[in-house]
C-alpha positions in Angstrom: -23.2 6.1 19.1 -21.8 7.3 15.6 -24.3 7.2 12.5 -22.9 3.7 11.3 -23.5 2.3 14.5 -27.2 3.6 14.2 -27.8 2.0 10.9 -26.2 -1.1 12.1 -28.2 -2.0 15.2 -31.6 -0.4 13.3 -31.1 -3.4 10.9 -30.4 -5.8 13.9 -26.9 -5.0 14.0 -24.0 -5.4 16.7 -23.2 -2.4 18.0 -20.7 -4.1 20.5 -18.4 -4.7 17.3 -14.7 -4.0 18.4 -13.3 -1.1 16.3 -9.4 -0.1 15.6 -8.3 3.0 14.5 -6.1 3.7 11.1 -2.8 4.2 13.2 -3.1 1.8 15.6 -3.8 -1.0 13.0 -1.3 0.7 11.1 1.3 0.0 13.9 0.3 -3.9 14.7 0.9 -4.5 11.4 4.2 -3.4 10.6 5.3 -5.1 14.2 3.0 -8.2 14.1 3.3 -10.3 11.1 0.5 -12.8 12.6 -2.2 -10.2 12.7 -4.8 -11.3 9.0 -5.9 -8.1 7.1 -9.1 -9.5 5.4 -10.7 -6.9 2.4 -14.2 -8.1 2.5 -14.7 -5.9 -1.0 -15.3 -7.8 -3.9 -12.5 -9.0 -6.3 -12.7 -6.2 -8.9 -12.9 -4.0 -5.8 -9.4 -5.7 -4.8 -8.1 -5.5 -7.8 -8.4 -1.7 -7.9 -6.6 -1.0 -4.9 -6.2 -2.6 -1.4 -4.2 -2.6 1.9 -0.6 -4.1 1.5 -1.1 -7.5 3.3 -4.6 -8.1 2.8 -6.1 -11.1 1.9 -9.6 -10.4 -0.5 -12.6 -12.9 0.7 -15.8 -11.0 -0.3 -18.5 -10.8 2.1 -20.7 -12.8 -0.2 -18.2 -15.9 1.0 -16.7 -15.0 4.3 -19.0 -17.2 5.9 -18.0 -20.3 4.1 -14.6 -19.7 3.4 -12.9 -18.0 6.5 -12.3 -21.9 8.4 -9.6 -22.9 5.6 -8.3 -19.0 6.4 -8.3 -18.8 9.8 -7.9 -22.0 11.2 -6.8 -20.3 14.5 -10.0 -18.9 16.2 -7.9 -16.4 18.8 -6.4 -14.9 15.7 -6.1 -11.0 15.6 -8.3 -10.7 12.6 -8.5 -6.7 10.9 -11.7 -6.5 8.6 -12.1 -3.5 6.1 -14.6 -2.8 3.0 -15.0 0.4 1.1 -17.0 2.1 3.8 -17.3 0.4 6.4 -20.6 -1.4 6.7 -19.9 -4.5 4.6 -16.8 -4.8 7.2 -19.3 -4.5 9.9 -21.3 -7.2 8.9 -18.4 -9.6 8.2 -17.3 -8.9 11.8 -21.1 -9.9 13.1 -20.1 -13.2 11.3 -17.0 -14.2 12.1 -17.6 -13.2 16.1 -20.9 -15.4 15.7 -18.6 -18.4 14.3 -16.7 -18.6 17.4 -13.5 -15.8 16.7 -12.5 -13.7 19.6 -9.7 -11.0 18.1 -11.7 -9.4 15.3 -11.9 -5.7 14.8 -13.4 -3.7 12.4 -11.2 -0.9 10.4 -13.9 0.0 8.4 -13.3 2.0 4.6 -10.4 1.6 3.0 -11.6 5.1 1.9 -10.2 6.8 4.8 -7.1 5.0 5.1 -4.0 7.1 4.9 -1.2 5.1 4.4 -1.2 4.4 0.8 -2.8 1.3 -1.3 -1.6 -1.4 -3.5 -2.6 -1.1 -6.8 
C-alpha cells in the first residue's frame, strides 16, 4: 500500500480505488475518443495548464454536476488533480453515485506527455 493510499483510508478512504498508469491512459486516449478526461482542479488551476481533452469540474461540484456530464454510468471515466488526492476523492464519489469505469490518474504533476496551456 503506497503512502497516498495510507492517508486515504486513515481519513476513511477507499483504498480499492482503480488506478491507471501515465502510458496506458496515455494510449486509450489517443485510440478511444469515448474515454472523459475529468481535471477535478479548480478553474484557475485549469486555466494554467491541463491534459489535452480534459473537461475541468472542480471537486467542490463533481458531485452535483457529473449527471449532466456523464449521463452514461458504464463510461470509462480518467480523473486527475494536481497530486493526486483531490482525484482520489472524486473517484470515492463518482463510484458511490453508481459509475463502474472510473480510474484514478492521479497529478497532473507527473504527467509526461505535455500540457495545454
Amino acid at each position: 500500500m503506497g503512502f497516498l493510499d495510507n492517508i486515504l483510508s486513515t481519513f476513511g478512504g477507499n483504498s480499492s480505488i482503480k488506478k491507471i498508469k501515465y502510458e496506458e491512459a496515455a494510449n486509450n486516449l489517443k485510440n478511444d475518443k469515448n474515454i472523459m478526461l475529468i481535471d477535478v482542479r479548480e478553474n484557475y488551476e485549469f486555466q494554467s495548464g491541463h491534459i489535452k481533452g480534459a473537461k475541468n469540474i472542480s471537486l467542490s461540484v463533481v458531485e452535483k454536476t457529473i449527471g449532466t456530464i456523464a449521463k452514461d454510468k458504464n463510461a470509462t471515466i480518467y480523473v486527475y488533480c494536481q497530486s493526486g488526492a483531490r482525484s482520489a476523492r472524486a473517484c470515492q464519489i463518482l463510484t458511490t453515485k453508481g459509475y463502474t469505469n472510473v480510474y484514478n490518474l492521479g497529478g497532473i504533476m507527473g504527467w509526461p506527455y505535455g500540457i495545454v496551456r
